[in-house]
N, C-alpha and C positions, 0 to 999 in steps of 0.2 A: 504494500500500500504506500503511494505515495505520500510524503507531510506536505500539510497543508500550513503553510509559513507567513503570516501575514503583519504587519507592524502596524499598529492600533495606536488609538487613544487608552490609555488608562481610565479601568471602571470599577465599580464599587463590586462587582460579581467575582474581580479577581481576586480578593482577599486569601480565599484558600489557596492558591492558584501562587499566588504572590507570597503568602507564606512559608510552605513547600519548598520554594525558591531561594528566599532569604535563610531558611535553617539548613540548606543545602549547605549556603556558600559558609555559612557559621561552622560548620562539622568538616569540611574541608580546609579550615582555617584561611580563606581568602582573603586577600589586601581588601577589605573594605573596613566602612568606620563601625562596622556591627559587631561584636566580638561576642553576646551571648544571646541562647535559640530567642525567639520575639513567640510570643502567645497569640492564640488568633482574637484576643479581644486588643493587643497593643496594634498588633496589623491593622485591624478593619478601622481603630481609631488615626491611626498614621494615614489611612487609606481615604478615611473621609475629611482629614483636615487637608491633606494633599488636592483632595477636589475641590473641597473647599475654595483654595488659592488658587486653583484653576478658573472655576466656574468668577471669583474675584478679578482677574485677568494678572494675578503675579505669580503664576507658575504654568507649567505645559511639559504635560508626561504622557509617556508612549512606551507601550511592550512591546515586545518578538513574543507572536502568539504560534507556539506548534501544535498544531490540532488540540486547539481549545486548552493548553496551558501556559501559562508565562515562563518562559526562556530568558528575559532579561528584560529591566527595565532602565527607561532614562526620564531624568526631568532636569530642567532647568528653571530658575527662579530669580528672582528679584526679593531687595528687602524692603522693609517698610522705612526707609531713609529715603528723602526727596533728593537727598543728595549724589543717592549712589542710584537712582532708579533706572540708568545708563546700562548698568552691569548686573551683568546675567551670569548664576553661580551654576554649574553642571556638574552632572554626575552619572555615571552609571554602571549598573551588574550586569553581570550576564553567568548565567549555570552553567558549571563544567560539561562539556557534552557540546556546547554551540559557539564556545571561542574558538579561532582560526579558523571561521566558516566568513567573515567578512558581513556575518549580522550584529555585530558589535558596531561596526563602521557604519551599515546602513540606519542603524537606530540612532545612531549618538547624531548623525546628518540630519536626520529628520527632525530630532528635539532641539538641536542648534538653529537650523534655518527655522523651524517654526515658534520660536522663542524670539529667533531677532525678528522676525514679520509679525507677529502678534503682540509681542512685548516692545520691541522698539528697542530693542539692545544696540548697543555701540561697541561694547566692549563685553566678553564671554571669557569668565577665569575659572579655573578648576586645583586642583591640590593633588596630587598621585604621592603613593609612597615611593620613593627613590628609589629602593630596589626592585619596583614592576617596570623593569625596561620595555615588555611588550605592552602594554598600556601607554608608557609613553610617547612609545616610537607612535601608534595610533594617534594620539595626539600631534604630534610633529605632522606626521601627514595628513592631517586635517589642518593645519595654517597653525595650530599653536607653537609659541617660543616659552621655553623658561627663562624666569623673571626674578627667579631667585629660590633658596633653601630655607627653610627654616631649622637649623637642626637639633634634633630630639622633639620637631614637631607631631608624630603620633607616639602614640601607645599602645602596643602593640602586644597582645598578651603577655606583661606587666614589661614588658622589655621597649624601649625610646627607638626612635629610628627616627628617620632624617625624613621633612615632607617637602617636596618641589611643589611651586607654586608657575601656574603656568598659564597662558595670555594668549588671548586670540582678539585683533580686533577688525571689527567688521567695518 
């Protein structure tokens, strides 16, 4: 059977879906800022203030849906500073099983371009931990340059490491 592979909007039905996903990457110990499993009542809460800011017009998220489950997700946002409402902060997962498929690229494109067209970004920065060179390079070929280290900027099961701060401007 062929997968049926489509990139969505983010909806309140993927909670379990979205769950699943993020305790994946938690048990695998993946560079992300989640370090312990999330409960499906902190999901569906994360899930509904994310739309929240959606439906607001200061955020816009989008999944890799594989036959009706979430593969990874991205969003980008804005904060509530009138000063900073220029700059769009991004992020994104993706489940072991669909990195180096080139759906990591096609989502992170889609929540970037539709963050700057909807939000009106000028400027899109992101944070990666310094040792996911594959994550970066992604970055770098998507127009981002590093702009600087912070170091000992995460925490990383109890152990400091070094976080790049990195800059794309449109």
């Amino acid at each position: 059977m062929k997968e049926k592979i489509t990139i969505r909007p983010l909806k309140l039905s993927d909670v379990d879906s979205c769950l699943s996903m993020i305790n994946s990457l938690v048990e695998e110990r993946a560079m992300i800022s989640i370090q312990k499993k999330m409960t499906r009542k902190q999901e569906e809460e994360y899930l509904k203030k994310t739309l929240k800011e959606v439906k607001d017009k200061k955020h816009v998220a989008f999944v890799i849906d594989i036959n009706g489950k979430v593969a990874g997700i991205s969003g980008i946002s804005k904060t509530d500073s009138e000063t900073r409402s220029h700059l769009g902060d991004i992020g994104i997962f993706l489940k072991k099983g669909v990195r180096g498929m080139g759906l990591g690229e096609k989502l992170f494109r889609k929540t970037m371009n539709e963050g700057i067209k909807k939000l009106k970004f000028k400027i899109v920065h992101l944070t990666v931990f310094a040792n996911n060179k594959t994550a970066m390079n992604l970055y770098k070929k998507l127009g981002f340059v590093k702009i600087g280290t912070i170091k000992d900027g995460f925490k990383y099961y109890g152990k400091y490491g070094d976080c790049v701060i990195m800059v794309k401007y449109v």
